[in-house]
PDB file with one MODEL, atoms N, CA, C and O in Angstrom:
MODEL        1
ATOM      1  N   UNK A   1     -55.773   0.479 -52.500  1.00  0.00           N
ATOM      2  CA  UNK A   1     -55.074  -0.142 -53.608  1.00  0.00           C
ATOM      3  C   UNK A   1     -53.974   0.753 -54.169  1.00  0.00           C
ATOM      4  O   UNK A   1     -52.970   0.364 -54.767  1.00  0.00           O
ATOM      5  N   UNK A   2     -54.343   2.119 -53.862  1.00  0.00           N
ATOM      6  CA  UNK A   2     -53.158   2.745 -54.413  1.00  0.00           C
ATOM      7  C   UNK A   2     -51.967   2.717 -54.041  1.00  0.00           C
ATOM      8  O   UNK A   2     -50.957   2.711 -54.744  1.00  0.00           O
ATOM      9  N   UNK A   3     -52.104   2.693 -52.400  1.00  0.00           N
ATOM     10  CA  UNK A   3     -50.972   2.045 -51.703  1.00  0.00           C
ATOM     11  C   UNK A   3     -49.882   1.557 -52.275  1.00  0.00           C
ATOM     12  O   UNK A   3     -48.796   2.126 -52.386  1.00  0.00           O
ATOM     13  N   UNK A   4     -50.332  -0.050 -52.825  1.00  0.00           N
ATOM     14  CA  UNK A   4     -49.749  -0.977 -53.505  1.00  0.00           C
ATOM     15  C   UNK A   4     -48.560  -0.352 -54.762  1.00  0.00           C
ATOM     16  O   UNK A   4     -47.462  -0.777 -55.121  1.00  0.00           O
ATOM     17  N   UNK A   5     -49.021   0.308 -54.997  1.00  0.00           N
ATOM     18  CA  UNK A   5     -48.510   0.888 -56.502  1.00  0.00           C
ATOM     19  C   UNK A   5     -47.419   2.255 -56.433  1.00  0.00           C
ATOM     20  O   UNK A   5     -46.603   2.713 -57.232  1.00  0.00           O
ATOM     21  N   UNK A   6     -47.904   2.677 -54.910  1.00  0.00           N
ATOM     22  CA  UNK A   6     -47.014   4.223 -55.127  1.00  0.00           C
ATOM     23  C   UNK A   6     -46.481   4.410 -53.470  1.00  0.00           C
ATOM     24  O   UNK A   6     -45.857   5.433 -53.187  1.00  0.00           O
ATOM     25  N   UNK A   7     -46.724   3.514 -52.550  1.00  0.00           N
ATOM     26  CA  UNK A   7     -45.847   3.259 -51.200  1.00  0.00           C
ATOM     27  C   UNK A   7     -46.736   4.221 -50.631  1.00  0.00           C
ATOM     28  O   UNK A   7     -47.945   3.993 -50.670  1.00  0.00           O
ATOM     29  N   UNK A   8     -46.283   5.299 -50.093  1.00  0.00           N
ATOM     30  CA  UNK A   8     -45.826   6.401 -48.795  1.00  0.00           C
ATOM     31  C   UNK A   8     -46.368   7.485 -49.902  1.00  0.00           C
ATOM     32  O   UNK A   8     -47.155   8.324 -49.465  1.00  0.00           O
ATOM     33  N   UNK A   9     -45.960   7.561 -51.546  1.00  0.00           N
ATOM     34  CA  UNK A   9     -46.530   8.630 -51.709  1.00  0.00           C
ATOM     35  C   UNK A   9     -48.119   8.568 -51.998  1.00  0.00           C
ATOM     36  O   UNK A   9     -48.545   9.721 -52.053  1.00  0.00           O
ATOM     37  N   UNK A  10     -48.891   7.843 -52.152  1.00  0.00           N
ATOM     38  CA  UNK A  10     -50.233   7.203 -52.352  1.00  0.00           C
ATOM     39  C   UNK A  10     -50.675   8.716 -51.986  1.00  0.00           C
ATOM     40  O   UNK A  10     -50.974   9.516 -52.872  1.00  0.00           O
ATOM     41  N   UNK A  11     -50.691   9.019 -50.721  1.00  0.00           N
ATOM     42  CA  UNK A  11     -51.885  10.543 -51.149  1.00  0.00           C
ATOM     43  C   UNK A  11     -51.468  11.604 -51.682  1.00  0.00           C
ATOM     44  O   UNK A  11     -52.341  12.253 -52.259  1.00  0.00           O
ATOM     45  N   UNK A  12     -50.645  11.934 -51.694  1.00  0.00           N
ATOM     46  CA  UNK A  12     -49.703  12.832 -52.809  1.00  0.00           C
ATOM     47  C   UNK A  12     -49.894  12.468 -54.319  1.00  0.00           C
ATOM     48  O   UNK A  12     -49.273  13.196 -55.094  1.00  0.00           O
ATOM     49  N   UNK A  13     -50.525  11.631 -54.779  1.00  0.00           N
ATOM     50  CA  UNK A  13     -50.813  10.935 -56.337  1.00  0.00           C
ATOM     51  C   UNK A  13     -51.818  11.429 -56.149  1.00  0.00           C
ATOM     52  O   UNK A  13     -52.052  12.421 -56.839  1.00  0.00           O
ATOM     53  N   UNK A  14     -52.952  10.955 -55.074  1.00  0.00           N
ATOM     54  CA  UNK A  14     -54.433  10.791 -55.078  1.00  0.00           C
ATOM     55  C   UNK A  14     -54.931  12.524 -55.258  1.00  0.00           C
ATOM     56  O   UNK A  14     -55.793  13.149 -55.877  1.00  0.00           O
ATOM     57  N   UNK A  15     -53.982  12.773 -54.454  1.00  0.00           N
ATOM     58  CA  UNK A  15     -54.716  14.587 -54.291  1.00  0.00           C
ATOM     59  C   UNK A  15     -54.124  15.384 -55.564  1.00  0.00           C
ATOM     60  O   UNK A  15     -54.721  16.310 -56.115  1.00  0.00           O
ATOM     61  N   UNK A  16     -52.810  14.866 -55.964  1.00  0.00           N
ATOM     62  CA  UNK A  16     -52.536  15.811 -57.175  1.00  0.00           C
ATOM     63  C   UNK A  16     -53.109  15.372 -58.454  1.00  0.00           C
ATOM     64  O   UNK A  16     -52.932  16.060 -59.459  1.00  0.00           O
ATOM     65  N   UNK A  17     -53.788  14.272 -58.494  1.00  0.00           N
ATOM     66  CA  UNK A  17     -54.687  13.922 -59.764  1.00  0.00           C
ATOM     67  C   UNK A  17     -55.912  14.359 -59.538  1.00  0.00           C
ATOM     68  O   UNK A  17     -56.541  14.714 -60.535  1.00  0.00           O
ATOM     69  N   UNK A  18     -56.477  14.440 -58.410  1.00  0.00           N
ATOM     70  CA  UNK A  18     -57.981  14.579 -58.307  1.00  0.00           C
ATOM     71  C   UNK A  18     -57.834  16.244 -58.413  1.00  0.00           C
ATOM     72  O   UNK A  18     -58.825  16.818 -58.863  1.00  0.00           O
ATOM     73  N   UNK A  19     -57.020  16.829 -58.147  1.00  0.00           N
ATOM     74  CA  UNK A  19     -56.883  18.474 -57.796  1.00  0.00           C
ATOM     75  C   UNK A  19     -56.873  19.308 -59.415  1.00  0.00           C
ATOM     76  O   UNK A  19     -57.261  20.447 -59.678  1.00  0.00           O
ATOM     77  N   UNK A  20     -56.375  18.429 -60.179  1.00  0.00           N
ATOM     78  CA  UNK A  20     -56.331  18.770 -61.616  1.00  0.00           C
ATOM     79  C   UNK A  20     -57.388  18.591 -62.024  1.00  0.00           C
ATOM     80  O   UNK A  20     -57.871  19.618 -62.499  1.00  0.00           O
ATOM     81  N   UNK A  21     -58.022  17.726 -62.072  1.00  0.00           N
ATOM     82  CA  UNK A  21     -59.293  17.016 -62.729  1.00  0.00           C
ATOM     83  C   UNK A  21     -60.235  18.149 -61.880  1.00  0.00           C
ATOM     84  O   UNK A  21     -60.623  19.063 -62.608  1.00  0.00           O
ATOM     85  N   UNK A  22     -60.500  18.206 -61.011  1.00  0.00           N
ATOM     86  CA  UNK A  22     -61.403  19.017 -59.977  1.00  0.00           C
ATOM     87  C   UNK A  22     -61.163  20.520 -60.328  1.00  0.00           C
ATOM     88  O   UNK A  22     -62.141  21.240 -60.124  1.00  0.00           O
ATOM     89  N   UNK A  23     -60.342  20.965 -60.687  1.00  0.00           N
ATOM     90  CA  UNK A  23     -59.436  22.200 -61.040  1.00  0.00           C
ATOM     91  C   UNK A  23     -60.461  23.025 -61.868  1.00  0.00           C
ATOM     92  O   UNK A  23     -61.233  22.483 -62.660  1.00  0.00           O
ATOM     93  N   UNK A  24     -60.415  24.782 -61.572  1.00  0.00           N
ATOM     94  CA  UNK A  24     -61.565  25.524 -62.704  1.00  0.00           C
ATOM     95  C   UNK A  24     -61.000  25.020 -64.442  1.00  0.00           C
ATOM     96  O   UNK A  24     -61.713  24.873 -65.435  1.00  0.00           O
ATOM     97  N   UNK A  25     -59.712  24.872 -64.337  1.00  0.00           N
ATOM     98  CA  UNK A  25     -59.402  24.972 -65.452  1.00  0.00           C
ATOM     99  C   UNK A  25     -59.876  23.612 -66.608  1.00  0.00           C
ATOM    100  O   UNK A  25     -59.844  23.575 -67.838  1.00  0.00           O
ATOM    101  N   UNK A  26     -60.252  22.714 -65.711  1.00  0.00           N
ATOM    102  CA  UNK A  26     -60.898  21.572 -66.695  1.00  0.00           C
ATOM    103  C   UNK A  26     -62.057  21.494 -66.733  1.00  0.00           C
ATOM    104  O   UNK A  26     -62.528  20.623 -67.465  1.00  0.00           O
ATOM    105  N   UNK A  27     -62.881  22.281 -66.042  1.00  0.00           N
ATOM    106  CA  UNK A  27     -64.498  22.309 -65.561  1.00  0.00           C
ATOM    107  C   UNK A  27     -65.098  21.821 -66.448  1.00  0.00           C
ATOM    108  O   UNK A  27     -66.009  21.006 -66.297  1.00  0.00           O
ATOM    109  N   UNK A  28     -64.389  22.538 -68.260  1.00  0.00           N
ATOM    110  CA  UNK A  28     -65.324  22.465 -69.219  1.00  0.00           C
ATOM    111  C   UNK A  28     -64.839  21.561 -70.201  1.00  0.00           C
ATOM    112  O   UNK A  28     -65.121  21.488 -71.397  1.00  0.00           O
ATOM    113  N   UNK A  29     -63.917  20.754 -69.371  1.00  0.00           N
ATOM    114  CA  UNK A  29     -63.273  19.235 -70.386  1.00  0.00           C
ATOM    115  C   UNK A  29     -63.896  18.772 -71.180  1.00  0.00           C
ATOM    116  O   UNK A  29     -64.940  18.402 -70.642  1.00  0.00           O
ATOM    117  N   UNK A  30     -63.903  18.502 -72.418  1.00  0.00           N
ATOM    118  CA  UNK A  30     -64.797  16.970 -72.295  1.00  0.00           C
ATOM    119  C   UNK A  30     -64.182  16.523 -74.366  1.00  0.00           C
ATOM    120  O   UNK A  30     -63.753  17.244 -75.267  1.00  0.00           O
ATOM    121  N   UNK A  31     -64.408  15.378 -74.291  1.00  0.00           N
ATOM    122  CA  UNK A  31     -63.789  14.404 -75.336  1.00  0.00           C
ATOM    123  C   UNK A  31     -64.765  14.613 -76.334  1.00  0.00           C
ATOM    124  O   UNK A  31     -64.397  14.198 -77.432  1.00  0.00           O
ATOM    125  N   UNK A  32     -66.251  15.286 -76.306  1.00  0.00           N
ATOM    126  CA  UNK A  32     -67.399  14.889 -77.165  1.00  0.00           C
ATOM    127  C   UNK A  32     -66.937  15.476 -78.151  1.00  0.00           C
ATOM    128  O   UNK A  32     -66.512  14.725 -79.029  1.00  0.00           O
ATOM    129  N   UNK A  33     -66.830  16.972 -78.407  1.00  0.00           N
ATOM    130  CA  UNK A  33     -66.191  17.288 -79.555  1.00  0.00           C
ATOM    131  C   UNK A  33     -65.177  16.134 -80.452  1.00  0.00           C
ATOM    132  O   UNK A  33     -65.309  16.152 -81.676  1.00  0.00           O
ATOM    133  N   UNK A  34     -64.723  15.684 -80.176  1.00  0.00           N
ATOM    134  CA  UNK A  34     -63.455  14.755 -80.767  1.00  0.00           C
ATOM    135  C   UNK A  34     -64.393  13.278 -80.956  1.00  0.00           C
ATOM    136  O   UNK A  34     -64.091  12.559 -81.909  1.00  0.00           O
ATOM    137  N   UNK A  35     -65.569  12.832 -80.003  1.00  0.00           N
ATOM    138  CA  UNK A  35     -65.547  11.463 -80.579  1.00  0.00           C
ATOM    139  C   UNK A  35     -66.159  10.839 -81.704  1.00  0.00           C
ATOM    140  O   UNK A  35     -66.047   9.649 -82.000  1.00  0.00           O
ATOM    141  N   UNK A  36     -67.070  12.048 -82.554  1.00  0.00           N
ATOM    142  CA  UNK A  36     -67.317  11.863 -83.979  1.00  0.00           C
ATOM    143  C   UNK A  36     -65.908  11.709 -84.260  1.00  0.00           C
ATOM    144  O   UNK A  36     -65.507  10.546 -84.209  1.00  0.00           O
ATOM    145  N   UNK A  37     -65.527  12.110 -84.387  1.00  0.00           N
ATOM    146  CA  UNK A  37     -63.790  11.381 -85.786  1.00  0.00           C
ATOM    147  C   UNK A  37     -63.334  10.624 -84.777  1.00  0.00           C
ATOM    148  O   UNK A  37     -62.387  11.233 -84.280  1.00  0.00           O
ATOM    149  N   UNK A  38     -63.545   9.475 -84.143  1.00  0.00           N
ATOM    150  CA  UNK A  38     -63.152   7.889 -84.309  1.00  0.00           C
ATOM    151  C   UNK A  38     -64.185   7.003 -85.138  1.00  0.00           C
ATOM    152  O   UNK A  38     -65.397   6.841 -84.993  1.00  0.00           O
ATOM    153  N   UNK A  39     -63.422   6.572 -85.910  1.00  0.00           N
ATOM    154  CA  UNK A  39     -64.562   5.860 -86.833  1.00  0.00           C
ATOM    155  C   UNK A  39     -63.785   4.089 -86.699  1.00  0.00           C
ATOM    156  O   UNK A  39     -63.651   3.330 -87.659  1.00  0.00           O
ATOM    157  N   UNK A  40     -63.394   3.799 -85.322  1.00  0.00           N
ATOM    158  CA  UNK A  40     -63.515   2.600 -85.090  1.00  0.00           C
ATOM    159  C   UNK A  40     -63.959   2.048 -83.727  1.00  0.00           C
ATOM    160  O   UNK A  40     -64.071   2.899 -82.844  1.00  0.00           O
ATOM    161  N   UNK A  41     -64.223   0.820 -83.410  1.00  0.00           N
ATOM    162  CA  UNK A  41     -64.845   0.101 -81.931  1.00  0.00           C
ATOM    163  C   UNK A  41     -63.429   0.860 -81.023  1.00  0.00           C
ATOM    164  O   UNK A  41     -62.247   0.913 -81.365  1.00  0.00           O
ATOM    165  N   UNK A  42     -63.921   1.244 -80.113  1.00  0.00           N
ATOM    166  CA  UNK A  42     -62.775   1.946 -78.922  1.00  0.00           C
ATOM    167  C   UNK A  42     -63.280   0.847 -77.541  1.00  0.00           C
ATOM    168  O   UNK A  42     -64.288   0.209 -77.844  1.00  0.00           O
ATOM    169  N   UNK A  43     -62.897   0.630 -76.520  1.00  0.00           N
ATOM    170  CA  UNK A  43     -62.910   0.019 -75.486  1.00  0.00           C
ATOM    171  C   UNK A  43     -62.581   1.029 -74.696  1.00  0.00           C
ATOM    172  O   UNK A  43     -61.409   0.704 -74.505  1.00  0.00           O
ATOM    173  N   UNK A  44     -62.735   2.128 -74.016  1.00  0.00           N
ATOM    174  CA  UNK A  44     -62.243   3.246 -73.347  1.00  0.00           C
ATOM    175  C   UNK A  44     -62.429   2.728 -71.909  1.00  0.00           C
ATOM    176  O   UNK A  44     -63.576   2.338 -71.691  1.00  0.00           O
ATOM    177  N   UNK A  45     -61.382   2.613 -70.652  1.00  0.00           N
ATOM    178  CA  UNK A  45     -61.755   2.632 -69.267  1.00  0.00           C
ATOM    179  C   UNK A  45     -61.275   3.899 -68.883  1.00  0.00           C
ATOM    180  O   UNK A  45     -60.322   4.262 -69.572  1.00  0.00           O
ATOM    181  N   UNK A  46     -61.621   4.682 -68.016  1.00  0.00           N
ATOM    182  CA  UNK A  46     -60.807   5.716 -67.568  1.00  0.00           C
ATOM    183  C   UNK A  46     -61.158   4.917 -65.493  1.00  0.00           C
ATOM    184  O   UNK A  46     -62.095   4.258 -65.041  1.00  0.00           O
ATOM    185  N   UNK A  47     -59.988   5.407 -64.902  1.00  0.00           N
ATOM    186  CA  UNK A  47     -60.142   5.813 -63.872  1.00  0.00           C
ATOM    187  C   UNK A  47     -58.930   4.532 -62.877  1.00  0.00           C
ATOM    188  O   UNK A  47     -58.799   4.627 -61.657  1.00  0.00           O
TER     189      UNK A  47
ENDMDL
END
């Protein structure tokens, strides 16, 4: 499907998004800190 959306560069997207995300430097990501202060209904999709 990615195909569709980015031609010829499709694995060049796929590997430089997954390479970040996968990366030491995000190992210890994460949103929890932050999701006490939303104090409304969120609908979140990621991916």
């Amino acid at each position: 499907r990615i195909v569709r959306w980015h031609g010829q560069s499709a694995r060049w997207v796929l590997d430089a998004w997954t390479e970040v995300w996968l990366s030491p430097q995000f190992r210890a990501w994460s949103l929890d800190p932050y999701l006490a202060q939303v104090h409304c209904p969120v609908l979140a999709i990621h991916g």
